[in-house]
C-alpha positions in Angstrom: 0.2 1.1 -15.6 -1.9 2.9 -12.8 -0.3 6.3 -11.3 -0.8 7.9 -8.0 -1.8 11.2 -7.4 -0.5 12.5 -4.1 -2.9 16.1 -3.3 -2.0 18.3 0.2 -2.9 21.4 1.7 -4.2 23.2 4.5 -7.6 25.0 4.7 -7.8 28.5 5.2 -10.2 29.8 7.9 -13.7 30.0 7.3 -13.1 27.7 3.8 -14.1 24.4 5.2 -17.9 24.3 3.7 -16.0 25.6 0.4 -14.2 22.8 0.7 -16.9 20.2 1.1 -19.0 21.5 -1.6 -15.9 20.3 -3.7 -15.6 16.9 -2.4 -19.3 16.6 -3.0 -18.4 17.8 -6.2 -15.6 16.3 -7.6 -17.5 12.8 -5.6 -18.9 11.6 -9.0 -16.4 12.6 -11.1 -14.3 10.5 -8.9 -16.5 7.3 -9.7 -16.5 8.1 -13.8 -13.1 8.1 -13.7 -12.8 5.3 -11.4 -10.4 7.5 -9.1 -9.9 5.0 -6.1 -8.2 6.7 -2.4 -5.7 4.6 -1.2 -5.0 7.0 1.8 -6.2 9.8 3.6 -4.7 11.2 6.7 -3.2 14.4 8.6 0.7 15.4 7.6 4.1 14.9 8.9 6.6 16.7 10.0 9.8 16.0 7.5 13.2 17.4 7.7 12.8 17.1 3.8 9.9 19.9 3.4 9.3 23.2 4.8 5.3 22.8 5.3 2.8 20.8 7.4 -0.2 20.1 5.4 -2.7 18.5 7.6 -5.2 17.5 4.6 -3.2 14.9 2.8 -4.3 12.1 0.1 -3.2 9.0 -2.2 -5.5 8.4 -5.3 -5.0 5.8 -7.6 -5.9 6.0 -11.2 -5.6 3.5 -14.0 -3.3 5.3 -16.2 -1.8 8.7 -17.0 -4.4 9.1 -19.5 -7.2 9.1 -17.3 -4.7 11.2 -15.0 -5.1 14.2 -17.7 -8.8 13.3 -18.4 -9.5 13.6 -14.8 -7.7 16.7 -13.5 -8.8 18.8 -17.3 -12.2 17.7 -17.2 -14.4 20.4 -17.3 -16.9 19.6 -14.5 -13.6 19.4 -12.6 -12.1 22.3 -13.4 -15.7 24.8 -12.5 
């Protein structure tokens, strides 16, 4: 049974090359895992939360398995 991953967050200033040296980064482990995004997209404003994250995305993965190999690989977590 696949299972979505839902990430958000905000950048801090000055962190946005930081931050794409990890999507370059975490771009193959993305493919090995066969990690698909099913949506990317600013935030929303919700009477339900008390924060706007304006980096916001959907991945899908095949199972949880491949959830926990993902996010604990190694490569991933360096």
């Amino acid at each position: 049974m696949s299972v979505y991953l839902v990430v958000q967050g905000k950048l801090k200033a000055g962190a946005k090359e930081i931050y794409e040296n990890y999507l370059r980064g975490v771009a193959p482990l993305m493919t090995e895992y066969a990690v698909e995004i099913v949506a990317v997209g600013a935030g929303f404003k919700s009477e339900f939360t008390t924060e706007d994250f304006p980096i916001n995305a959907v991945m899908k993965l095949a199972d949880e398995e491949t959830l926990e190999k993902f996010l604990g690989d190694e490569r991933y977590l360096t």
